[in-house]
C-alpha positions in Angstrom: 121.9 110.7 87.6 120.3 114.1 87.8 117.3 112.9 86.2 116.3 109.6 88.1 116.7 111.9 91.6 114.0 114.3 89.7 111.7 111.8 88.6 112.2 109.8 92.0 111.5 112.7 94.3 108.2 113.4 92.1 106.6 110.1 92.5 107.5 110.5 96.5 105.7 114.0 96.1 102.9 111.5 94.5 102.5 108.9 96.8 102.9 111.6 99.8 99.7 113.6 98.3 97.4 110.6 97.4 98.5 109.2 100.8 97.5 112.2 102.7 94.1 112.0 100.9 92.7 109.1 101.0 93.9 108.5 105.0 91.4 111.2 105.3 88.5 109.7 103.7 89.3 106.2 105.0 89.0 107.0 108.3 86.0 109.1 107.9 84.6 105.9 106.2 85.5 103.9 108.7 83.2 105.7 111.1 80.5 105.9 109.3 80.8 101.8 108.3 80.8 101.1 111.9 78.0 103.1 112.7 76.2 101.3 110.0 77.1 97.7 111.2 75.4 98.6 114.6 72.3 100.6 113.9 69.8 97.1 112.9 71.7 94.6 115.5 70.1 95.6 118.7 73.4 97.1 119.5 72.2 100.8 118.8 70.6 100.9 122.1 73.6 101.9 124.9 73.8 101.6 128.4 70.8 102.4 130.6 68.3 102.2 127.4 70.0 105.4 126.0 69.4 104.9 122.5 71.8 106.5 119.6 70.9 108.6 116.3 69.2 106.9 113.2 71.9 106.9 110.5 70.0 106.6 106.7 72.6 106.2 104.2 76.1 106.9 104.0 76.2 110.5 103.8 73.1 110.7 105.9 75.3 108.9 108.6 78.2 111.3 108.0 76.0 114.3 108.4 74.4 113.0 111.1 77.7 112.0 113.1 79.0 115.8 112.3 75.9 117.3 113.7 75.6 115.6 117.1 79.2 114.8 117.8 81.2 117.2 115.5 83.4 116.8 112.7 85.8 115.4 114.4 84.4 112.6 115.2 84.7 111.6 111.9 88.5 110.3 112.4 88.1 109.0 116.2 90.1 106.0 116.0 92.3 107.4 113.9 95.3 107.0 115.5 94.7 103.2 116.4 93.6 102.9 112.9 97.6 104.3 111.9 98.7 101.5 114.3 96.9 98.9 112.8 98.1 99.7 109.2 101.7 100.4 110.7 102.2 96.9 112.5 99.4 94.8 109.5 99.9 95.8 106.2 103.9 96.0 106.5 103.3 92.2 107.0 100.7 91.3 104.7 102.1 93.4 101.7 105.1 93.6 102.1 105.6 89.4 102.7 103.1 88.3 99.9 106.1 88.3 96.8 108.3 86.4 98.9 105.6 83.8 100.2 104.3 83.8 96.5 108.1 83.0 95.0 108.3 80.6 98.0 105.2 78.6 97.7 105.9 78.3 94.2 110.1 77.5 94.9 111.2 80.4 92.4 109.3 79.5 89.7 108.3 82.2 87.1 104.7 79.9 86.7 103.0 81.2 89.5 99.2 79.5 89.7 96.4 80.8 91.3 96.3 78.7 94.0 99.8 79.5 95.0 98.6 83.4 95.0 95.6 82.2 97.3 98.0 80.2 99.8 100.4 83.5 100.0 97.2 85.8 100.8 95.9 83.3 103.4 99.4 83.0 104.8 100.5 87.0 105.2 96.7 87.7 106.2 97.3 84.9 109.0 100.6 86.4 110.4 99.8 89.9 110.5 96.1 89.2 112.6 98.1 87.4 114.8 100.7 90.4 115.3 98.3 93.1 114.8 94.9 92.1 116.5 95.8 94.3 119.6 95.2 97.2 117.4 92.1 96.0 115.6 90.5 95.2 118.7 90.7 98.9 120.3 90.3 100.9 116.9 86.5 98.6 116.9 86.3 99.6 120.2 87.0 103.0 120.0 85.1 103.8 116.8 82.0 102.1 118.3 81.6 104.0 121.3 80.5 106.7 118.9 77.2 105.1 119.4 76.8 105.7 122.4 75.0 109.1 123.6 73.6 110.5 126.8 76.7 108.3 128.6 80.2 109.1 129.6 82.6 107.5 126.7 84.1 104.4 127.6 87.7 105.1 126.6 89.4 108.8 126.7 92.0 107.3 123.7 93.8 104.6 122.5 96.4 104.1 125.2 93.6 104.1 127.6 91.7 101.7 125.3 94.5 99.4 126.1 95.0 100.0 129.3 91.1 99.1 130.2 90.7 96.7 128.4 93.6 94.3 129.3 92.9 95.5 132.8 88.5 94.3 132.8 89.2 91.5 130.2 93.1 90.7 130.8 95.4 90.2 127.9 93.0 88.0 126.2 90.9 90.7 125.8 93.1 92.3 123.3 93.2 89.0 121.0 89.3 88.7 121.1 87.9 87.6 117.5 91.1 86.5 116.4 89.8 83.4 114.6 87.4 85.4 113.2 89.5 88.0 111.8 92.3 85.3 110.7 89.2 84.4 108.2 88.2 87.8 107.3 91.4 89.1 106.9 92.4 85.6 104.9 89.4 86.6 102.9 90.6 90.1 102.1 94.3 89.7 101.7 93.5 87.0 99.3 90.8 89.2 97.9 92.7 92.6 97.4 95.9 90.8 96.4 95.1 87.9 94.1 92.4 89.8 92.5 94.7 92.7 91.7 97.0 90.2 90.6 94.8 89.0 88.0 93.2 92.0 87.1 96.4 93.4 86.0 98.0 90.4 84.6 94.9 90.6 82.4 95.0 93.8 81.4 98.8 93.7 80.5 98.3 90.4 78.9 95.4 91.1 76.3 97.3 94.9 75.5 94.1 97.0 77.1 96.4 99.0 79.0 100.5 99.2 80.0 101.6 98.7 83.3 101.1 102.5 84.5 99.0 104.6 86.4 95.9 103.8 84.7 96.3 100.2 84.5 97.1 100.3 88.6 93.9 102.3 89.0 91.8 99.9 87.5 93.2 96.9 89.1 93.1 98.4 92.5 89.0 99.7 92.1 88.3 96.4 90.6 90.0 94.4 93.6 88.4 96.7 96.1 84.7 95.9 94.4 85.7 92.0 94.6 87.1 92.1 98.5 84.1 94.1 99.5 81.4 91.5 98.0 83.5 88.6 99.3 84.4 90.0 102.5 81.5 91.8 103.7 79.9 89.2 105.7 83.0 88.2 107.5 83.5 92.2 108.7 79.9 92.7 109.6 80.5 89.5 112.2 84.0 90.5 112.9 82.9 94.1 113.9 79.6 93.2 116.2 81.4 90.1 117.9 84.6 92.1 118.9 82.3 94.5 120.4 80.0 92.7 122.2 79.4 92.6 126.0 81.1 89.6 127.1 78.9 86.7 127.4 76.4 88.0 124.7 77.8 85.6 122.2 79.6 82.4 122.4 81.3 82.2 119.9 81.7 83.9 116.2 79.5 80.9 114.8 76.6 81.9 117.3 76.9 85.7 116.5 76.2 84.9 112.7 73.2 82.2 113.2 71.7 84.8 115.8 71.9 87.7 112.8 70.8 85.3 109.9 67.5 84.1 112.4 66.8 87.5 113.4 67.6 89.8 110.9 68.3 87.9 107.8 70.7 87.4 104.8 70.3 91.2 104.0 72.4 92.3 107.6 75.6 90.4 106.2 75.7 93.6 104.0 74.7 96.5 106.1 77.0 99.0 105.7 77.8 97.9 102.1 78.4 101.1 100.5 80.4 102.9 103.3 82.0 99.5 103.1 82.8 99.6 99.4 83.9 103.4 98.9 86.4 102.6 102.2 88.2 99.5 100.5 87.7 101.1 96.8 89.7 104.1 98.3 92.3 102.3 100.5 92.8 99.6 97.9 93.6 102.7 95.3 95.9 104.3 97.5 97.7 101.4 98.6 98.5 99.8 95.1 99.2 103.1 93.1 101.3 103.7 95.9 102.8 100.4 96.3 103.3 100.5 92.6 105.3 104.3 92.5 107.1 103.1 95.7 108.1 100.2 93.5 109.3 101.7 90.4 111.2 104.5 93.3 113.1 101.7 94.8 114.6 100.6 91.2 115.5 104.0 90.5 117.7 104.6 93.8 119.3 101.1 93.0 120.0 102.1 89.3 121.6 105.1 90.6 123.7 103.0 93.1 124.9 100.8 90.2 
């Protein structure tokens, strides 16, 4: 009994430290990928004609963001960010075993096109809950563009506030369509893939299902999600912020970027894109994972 209440309060002690990391560099990424995502749209120019930094490269951006605006700038949005993950991933994570077992009526066969139907599922519910919280963390991250003008929102209450005041309450589900087929993407993306990675890795006796073996999957799935899901968050991110009336729709956001700028600015902002996703998805299964193998424990001990 001693034992499992040692070995379960040091993988909390785990997943407490690698949490507290990477929520660190995730926001920080976060940032600096929105930055990115504005600077070749036309959008780097502000109100008034005031135009914003240059931002070359990922840590080019990150030193350029400290410089002009301070360190912590780095984690603005951060605390819309927290309510994002708080009110999304509960849903998409935590409901994607049960909607897997579901689509598949308890079966221990579980295809791959029952995992893709459980991603597209919990990624659908939790936009439709969560897109409130998206909306302002875009909002609020983006006006980090934005120089030589009084910032649009003091923080994220105020966010709210505004914005359901100028745009009403549909203001706050803007882009929901378009992020019910990002996140789709991503949930089917990050899950499925880690899924098979894993099953895979198990199956063919390269590794045991531990810490390494969670690793792997989760960089692999977060290499996969950001190649597949890119494009989707690039028009996400610029049509959630745009002025109203500059686009029509999510469609005419995407032809106006492919006739302008060209396949390439689907993947601006790749690399900050990447290391963000690489880094949450790492964090999020190796946690998921501990948290896992935590839960048994306490119930073992109950028993």
């Amino acid at each position: 009994m001693k034992g499992r209440l040692h070995k379960l309060g040091q993988l909390i002690q785990e997943c407490n430290l690698s949490v507290r990391a990477t929520i660190s560099l995730v926001s920080s990424l976060g940032c600096v990928r929105c930055h990115g995502y504005h600077e070749t749209d036309g959008e780097s120019k502000s109100i008034n004609n005031v135009t914003s930094p240059k931002y070359r490269g990922v840590f080019g951006t990150m030193v350029t963001i400290v410089k002009t605006e301070g360190a912590r700038s780095l984690y603005n949005g951060l605390v819309a960010g927290l309510q994002r993950q708080m009110s999304f991933a509960s849903v998409r994570i935590g409901l994607y075993d049960s909607v897997k077992h579901f689509y598949t009526s308890g079966s221990d066969a579980i295809t791959v096109s029952s995992r893709l139907l459980a991603g597209c599922t919990t990624g659908a519910m939790a936009v439709t809950m969560a897109q409130p919280t998206d909306v302002v963390k875009v909002r609020f991250q983006a006006q980090l563009n934005i120089t030589g003008v009084s910032k649009r929102y003091s923080g994220t209450i105020d966010a709210y506030r505004k914005i359901a005041k100028e745009e009403g309450l549909p203001g706050l589900w803007k882009g929901t369509l378009p992020n019910i087929i990002r996140n789709s993407v991503v949930n089917c993306s990050e899950l499925v893939t880690y899924d098979l990675i894993k099953e895979g890795l198990i199956k063919y006796n390269f590794m045991t299902d531990n810490l390494p073996c969670h690793f792997c999957s989760a960089f692999g799935a977060g290499f996969c999600t950001t190649i597949v899901a890119s494009p989707v968050d690039v028009v996400k991110t610029r049509y959630m912020n745009s002025a109203p009336g500059q686009y029509s729709s999510a469609l005419s956001c995407s032809f106006i970027m492919l006739t302008k700028e060209g396949f390439t600015a689907f993947y601006k902002g790749f690399m900050p894109s990447f290391l963000r996703l690489g880094s949450w998805n790492v964090v999020m299964f190796v946690t998921y994972e501990q948290l896992k193998r935590a839960m048994m424990l306490v119930k073992q001990s109950w028993e």
